[in-house]
N, C-alpha and C positions, 0 to 999 in steps of 0.2 A: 447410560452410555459413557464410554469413558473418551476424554481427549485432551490431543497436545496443544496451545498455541507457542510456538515458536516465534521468541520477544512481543511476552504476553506482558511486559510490563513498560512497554512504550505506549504510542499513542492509538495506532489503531489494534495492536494486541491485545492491550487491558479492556479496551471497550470488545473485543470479541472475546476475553475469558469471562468477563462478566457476565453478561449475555447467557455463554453457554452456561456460567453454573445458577445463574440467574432460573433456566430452562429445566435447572433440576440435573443437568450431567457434571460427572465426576472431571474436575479440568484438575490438570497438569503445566505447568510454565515450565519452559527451558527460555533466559535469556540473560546473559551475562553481563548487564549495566554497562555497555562500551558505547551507546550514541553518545554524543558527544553535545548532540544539538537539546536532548533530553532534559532540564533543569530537575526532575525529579523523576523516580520509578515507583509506578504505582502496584500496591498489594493490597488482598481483598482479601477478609476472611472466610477461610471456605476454599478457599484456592491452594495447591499446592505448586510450592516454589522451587525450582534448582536454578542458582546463578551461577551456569556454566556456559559455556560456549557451543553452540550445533555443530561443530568440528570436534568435539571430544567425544572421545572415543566412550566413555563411560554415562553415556547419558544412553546409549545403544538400550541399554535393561529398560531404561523409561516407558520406552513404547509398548513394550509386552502389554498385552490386552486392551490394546488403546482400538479404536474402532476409524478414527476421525485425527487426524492432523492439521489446523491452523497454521500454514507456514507466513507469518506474516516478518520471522527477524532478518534485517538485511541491513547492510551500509546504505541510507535511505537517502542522502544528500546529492544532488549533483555536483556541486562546483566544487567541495570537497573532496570527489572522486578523480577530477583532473588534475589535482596535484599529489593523490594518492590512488592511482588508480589500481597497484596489486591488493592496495587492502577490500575494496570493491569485489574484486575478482575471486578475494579468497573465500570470500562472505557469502554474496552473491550466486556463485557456481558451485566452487567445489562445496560451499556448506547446504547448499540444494540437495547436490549430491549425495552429500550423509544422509540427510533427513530421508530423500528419497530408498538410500539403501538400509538404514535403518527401522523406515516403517516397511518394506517389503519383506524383510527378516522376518519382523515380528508377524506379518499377518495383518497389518494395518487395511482395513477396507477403500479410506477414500483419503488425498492429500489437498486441498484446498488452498491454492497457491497465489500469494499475494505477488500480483503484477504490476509495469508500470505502463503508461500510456507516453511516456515519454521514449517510447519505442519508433512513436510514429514518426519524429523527427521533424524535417524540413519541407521536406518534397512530396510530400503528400497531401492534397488541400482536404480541409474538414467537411462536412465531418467526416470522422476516421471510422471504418469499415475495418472488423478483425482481417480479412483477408488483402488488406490491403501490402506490400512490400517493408518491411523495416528498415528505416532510417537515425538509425543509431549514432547522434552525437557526441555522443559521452560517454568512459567507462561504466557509471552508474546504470543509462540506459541498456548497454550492450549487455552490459553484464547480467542484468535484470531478465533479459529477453533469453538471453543464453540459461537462466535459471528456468524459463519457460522451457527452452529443447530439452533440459533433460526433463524436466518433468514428463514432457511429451513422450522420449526416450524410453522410461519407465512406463507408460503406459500401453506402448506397441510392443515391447520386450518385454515386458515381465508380467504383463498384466495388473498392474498397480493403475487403480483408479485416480484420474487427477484433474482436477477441473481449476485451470488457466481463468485469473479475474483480472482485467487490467483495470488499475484504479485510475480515476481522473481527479487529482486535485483537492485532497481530503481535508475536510476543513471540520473544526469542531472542538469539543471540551477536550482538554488536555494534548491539544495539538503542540508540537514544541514551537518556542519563545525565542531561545535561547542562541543568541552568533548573529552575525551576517546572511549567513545561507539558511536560515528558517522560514518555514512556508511563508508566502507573503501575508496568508490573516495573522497569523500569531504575532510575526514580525510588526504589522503596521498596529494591530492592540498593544502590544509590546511599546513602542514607542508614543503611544497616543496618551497611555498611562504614566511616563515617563516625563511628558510634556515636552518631547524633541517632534520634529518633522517626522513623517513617513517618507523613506527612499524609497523612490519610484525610477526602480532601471528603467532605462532607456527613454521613449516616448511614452509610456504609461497606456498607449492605445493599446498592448500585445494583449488578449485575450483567453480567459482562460474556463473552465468545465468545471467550476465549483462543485466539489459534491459532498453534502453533510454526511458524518460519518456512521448514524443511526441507518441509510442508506448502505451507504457500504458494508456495515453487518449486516444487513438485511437480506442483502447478494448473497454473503458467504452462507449464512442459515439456510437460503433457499438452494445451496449447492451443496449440503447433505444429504438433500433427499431428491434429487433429479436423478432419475434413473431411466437415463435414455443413451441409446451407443451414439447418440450427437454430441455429449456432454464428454465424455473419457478423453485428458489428454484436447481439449480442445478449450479454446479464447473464449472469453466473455469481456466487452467494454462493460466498464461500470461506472456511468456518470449521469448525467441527467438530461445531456442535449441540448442546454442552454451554455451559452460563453458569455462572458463577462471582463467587460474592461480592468485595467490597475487601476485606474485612474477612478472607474467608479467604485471600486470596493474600497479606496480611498475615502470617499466621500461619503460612501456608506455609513465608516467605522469613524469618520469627523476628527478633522485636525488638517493641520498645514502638510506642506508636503515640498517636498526636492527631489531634483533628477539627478539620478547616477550613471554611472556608465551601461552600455551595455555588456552583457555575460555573456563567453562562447559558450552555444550550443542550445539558446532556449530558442522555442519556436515562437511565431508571430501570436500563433491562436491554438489552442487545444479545443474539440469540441467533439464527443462522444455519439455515433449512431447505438442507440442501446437496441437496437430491434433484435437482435440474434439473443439480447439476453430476458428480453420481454418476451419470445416466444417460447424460449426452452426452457430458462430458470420460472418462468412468470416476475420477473422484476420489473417494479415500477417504482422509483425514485419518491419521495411525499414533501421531501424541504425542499423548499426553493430560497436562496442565498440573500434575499434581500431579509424576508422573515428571521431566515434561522440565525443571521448574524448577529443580531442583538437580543438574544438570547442566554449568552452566558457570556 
């Protein structure tokens, strides 16, 4: 089988091109080196690469006989989004948009689209239920979520299959390191290596849905082959229904620690109901964040 990941040479891209050619299929990469949070872009032999952008027009040919699509490239930061939030929105939607018009061209069977869980916002208490109202703080999340309606849009309209994963909190090898606004494991190894303190926004109690990222490909592999009309165009939470403190994944990864301000627009607690994705993808979560963290 053949297939796209879209910014297959980030962090959770390359671990999903891998995987697939790992599985014996013909993988493809479109992703144009723009995270910024990135410290490096990972290539694998065996994999074919285009460092273009999912808004050019000329990557359209790619998809010809492609079966399967990984859309995992997107402007992935929050806090970076609220002082840039057109570039978000250009990434986010309208480059949704392409990928989505580009594999319905071609014939593309199924789109597997990297979501975020930062949709749920504020006002919603956990855990977070897909059917739950979206609470969009940030260009990053709106825009994210809005990358869901078309996909959705494509699937009642044109009949292009698309199955909606909303990630919780991805943590693992080759997570980026890199700025202020990197995930908090990378950031707090990052500093522990360094021999600085870890910043710890706010109170440190906010809570969060750690989910090892061998996991989250797990989800996507099992959303290739579900073939049920529950799945087309519809949500799947993907985290493992445990939350966990800053403060203890602080003390997990060992070193000192300082409090920073806090950041418009995080929530107190993220924490995933996976049942809708345990019953229809069959996913079930295997690392648990205390284990997997010292690990790599």
């Amino acid at each position: 089988m053949k297939v796209i990941v879209t910014g297959g040479k980030g962090f959770v891209g390359s671990h999903l091109a891998l995987r697939m050619k790992n599985l014996g299929h013909t993988v493809i990469v479109i992703d144009d080196e723009s995270a910024e949070e990135n410290e490096e872009f990972y290539e694998f032999e065996g994999i074919e690469y285009h460092a273009k952008s999912i808004l050019d027009d000329s990557t359209a040919s790619l998809y010809e006989g492609v079966e399967i699509v990984f859309h995992a490239a997107a402007k992935a930061r929050i806090q970076p989004s609220v002082s840039k939030p057109g570039s978000a929105f250009e990434t986010n939607v309208l480059g949704t948009q392409m990928v989505c018009e580009f594999s319905k061209r071609a014939g593309v069977k199924r789109i597997i689209y990297s979501a975020s869980s930062s949709c749920y916002g504020k006002s919603n208490r956990p855990p977070f239920t897909e059917d739950m109202p979206v609470d969009c703080q940030t260009p990053y999340s709106l825009s994210k979520w809005m990358g869901e309606e078309v996909c959705r849009l494509y699937s009642n309209l044109y009949n292009l299959e698309t199955v909606i994963l909303r990630y919780f909190n991805v943590y693992g090898p080759r997570e980026p390191k890199k700025g202020h606004y990197a995930p908090v494991i990378g950031l707090f190894k990052r500093q522990r290596d360094a021999g600085t303190p870890h910043t710890v926004v706010g109170s440190g109690f906010q809570k969060r849905d750690f989910t090892y990222i061998d996991d989250i490909v797990d989800a996507s592999v099992l959303a290739i082959s579900v073939d049920s009309i529950y799945a087309y165009g519809e949500v799947f939470n993907v985290g493992t229904g445990v939350s966990t403190s800053i403060i203890d994944v602080s003390e997990m990864i060992g070193g000192p620690h300082i409090r920073v301000a806090d950041r418009i627009g995080e929530s107190k607690e993220t924490l995933a109901n996976i049942g809708k994705a345990s019953a229809i993808l069959k996913y079930t979560p295997k690392h648990d964040l205390k284990s997997a963290i010292v690990k790599y």
